[in-house]
Short mmCIF file of the C-alpha atoms (twelve columns), coordinates in Angstrom:
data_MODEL
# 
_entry.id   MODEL 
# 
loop_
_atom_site.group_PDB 
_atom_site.id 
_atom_site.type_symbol 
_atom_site.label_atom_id 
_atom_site.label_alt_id 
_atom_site.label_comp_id 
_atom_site.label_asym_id 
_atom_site.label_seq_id 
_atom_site.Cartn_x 
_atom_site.Cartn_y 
_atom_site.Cartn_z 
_atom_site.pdbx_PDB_model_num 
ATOM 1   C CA . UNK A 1   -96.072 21.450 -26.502 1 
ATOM 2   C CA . UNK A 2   -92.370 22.103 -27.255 1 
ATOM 3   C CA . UNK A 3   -90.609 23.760 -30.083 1 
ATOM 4   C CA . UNK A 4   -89.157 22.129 -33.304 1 
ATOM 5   C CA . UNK A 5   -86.025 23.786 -34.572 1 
ATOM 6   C CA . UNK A 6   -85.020 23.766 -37.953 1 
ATOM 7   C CA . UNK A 7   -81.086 23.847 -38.654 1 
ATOM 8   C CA . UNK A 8   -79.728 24.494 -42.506 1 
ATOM 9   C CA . UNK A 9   -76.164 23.332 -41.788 1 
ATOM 10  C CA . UNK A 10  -73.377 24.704 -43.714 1 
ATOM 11  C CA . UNK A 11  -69.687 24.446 -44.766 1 
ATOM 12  C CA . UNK A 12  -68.996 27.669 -42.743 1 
ATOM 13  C CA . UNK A 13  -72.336 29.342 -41.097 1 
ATOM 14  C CA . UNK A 14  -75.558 27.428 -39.745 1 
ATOM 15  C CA . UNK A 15  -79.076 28.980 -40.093 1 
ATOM 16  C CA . UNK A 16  -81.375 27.938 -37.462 1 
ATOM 17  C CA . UNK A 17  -84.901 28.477 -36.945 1 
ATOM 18  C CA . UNK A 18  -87.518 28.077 -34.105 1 
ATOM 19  C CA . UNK A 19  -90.796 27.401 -33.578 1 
ATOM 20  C CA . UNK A 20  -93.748 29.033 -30.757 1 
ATOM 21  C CA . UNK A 21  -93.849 26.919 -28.205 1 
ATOM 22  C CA . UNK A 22  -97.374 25.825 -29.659 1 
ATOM 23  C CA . UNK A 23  -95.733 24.754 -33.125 1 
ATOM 24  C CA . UNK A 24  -98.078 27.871 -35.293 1 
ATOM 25  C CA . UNK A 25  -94.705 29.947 -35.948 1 
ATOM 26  C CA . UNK A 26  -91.570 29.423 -37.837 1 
ATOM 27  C CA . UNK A 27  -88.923 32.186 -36.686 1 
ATOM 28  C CA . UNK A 28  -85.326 32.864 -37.738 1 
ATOM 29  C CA . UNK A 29  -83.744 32.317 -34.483 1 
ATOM 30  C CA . UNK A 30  -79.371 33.198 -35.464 1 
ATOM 31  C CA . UNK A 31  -76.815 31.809 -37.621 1 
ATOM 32  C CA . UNK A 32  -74.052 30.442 -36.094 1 
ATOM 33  C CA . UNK A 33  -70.713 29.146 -36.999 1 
ATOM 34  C CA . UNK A 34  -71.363 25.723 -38.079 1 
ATOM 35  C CA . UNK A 35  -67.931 24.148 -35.911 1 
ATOM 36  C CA . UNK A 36  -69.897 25.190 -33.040 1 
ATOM 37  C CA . UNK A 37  -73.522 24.059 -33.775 1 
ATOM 38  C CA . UNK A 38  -73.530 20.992 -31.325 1 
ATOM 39  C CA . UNK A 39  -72.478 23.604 -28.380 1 
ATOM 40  C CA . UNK A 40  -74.932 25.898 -29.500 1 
ATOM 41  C CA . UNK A 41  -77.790 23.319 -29.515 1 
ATOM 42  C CA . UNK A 42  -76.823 21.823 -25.767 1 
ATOM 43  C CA . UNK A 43  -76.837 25.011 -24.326 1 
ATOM 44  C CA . UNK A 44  -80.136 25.783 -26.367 1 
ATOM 45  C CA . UNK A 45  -81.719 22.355 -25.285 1 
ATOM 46  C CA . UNK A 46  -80.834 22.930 -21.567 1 
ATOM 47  C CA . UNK A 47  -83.138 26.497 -21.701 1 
ATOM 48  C CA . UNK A 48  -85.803 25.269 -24.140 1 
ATOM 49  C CA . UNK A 49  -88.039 22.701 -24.716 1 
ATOM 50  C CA . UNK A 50  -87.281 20.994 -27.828 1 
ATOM 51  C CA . UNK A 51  -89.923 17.995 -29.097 1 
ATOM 52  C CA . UNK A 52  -87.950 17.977 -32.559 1 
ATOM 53  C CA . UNK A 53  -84.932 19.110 -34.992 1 
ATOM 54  C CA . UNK A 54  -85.372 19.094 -38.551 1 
ATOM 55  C CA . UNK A 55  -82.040 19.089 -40.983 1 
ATOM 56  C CA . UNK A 56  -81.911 20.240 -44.373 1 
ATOM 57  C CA . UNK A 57  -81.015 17.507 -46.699 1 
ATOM 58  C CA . UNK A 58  -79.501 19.516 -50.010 1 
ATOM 59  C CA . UNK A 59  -80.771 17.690 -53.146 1 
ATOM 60  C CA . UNK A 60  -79.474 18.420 -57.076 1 
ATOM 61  C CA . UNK A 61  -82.677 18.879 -59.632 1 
ATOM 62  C CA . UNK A 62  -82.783 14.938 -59.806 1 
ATOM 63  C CA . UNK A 63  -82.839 14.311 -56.412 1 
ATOM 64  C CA . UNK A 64  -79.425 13.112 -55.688 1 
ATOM 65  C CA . UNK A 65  -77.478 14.565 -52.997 1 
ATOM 66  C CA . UNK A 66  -75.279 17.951 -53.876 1 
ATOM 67  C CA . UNK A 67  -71.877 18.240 -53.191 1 
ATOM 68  C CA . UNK A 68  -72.138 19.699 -49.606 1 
ATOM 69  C CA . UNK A 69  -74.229 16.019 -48.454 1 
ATOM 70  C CA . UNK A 70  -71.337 14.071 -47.103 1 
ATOM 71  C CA . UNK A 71  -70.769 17.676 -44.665 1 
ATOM 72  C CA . UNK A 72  -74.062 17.419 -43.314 1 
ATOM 73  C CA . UNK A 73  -74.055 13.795 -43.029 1 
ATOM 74  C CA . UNK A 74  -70.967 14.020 -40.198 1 
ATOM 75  C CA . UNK A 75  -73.279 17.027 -38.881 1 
ATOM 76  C CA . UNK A 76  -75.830 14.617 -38.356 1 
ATOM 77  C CA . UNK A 77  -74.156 11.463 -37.097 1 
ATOM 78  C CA . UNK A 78  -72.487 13.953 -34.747 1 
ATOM 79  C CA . UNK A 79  -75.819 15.114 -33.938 1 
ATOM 80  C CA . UNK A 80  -77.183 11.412 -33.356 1 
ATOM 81  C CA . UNK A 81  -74.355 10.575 -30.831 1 
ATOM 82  C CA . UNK A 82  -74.528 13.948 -28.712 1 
ATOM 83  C CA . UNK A 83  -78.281 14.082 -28.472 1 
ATOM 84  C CA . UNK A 84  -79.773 10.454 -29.117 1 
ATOM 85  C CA . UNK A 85  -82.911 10.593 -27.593 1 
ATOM 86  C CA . UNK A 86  -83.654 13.777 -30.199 1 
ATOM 87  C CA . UNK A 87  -85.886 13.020 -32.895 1 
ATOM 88  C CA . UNK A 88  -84.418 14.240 -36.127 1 
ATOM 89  C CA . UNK A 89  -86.543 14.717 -39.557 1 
ATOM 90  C CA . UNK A 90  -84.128 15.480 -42.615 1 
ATOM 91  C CA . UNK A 91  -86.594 17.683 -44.790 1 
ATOM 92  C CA . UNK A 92  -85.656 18.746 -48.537 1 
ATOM 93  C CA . UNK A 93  -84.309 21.931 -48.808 1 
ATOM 94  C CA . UNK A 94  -83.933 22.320 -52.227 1 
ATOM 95  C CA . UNK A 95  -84.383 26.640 -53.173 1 
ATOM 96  C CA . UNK A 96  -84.439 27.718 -49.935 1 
ATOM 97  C CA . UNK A 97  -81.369 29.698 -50.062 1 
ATOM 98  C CA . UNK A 98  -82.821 31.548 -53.138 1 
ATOM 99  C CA . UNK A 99  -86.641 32.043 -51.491 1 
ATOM 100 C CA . UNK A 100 -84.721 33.159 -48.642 1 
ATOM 101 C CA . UNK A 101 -82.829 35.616 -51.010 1 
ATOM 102 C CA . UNK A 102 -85.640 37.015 -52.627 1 
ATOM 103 C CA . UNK A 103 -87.568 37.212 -49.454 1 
ATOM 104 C CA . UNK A 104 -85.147 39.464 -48.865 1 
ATOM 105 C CA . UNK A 105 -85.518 41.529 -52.127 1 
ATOM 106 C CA . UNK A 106 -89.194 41.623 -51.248 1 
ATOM 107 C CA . UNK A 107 -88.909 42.611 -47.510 1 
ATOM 108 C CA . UNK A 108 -87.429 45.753 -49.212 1 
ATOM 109 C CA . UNK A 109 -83.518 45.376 -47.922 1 
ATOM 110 C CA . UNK A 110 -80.811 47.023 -49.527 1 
ATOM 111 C CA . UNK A 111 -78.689 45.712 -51.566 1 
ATOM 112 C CA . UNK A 112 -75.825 45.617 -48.727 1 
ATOM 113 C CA . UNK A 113 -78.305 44.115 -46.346 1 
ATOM 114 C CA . UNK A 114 -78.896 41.283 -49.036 1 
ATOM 115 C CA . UNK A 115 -75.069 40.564 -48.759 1 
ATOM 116 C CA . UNK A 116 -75.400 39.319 -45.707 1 
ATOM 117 C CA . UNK A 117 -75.012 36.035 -46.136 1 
ATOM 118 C CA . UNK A 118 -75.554 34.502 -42.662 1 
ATOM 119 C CA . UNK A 119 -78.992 36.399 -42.564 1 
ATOM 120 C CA . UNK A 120 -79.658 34.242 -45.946 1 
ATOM 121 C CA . UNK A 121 -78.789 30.922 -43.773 1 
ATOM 122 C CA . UNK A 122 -81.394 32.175 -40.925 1 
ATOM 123 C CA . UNK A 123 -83.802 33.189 -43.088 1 
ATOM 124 C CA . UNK A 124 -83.613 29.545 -45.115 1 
ATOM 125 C CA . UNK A 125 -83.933 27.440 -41.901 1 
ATOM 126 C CA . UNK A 126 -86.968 29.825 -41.478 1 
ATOM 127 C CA . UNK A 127 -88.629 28.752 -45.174 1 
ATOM 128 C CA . UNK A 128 -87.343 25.098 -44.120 1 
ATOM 129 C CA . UNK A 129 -89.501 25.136 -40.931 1 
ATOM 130 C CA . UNK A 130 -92.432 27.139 -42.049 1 
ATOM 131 C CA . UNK A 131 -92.918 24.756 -44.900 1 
ATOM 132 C CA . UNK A 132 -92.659 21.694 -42.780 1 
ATOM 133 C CA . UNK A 133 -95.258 23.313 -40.506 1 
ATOM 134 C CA . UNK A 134 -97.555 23.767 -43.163 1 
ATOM 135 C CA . UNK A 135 -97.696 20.139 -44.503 1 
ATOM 136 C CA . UNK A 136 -97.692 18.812 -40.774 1 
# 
């Protein structure tokens, strides 16, 4: 099997997360600066095996898309045309930045530690990727 990788794109920072090469384990993998996610992920894809990414797709209450949709939108059509033979699942992502905040409150971090807002991003794409694993 290969890994599926879970990427919570931002305005600024990108979260990503990776799986066990058997698909059991959802792991914060880095956060990145998002202008350089598509050179991250070809020099990630050239050392890994990769069967899958998923993208967060942010969602208001309703179900409509949140302001920061269009962003991700060029993130993923820039995604499409550097790696087209990639299969990409958009998954809901809706409260992951908060789980991923009070995951941190429960883990015990300080309250400096919980400032860290590209450990926030990581730890989202982490929810993101563990969830989809569990409805799989």
């Amino acid at each position: 099997m290969a890994r599926i990788v879970a990427i919570d794109y931002g305005i600024k920072r990108t979260g990503i997360a990776v799986t066990d090469d058997f698909q059991i384990i959802a792991s914060g993998l880095t956060t990145i600066a998002s202008e350089t996610a598509i050179a991250f992920l070809t020099d990630y894809f050239q050392k890994e095996k990769v069967e899958m990414v998923l993208v967060g797709e942010p969602k208001q209450m309703d179900g409509t898309p949140s302001q920061s949709a269009e962003i991700i939108e060029k993130f993923v059509a820039l995604f499409k045309k550097n790696f087209p033979d990639m299969p990409l699942t958009r998954v809901d992502e809706r409260f992951t930045s908060k789980m991923a905040f009070q995951t941190m409150i429960d883990s015990g971090l300080k309250k400096k530690q919980r400032q860290n807002k590209a450990l926030i991003d990581e730890i989202a794409a982490t929810i993101m990727l563990q969830d989809y694993l569990s409805r799989k």
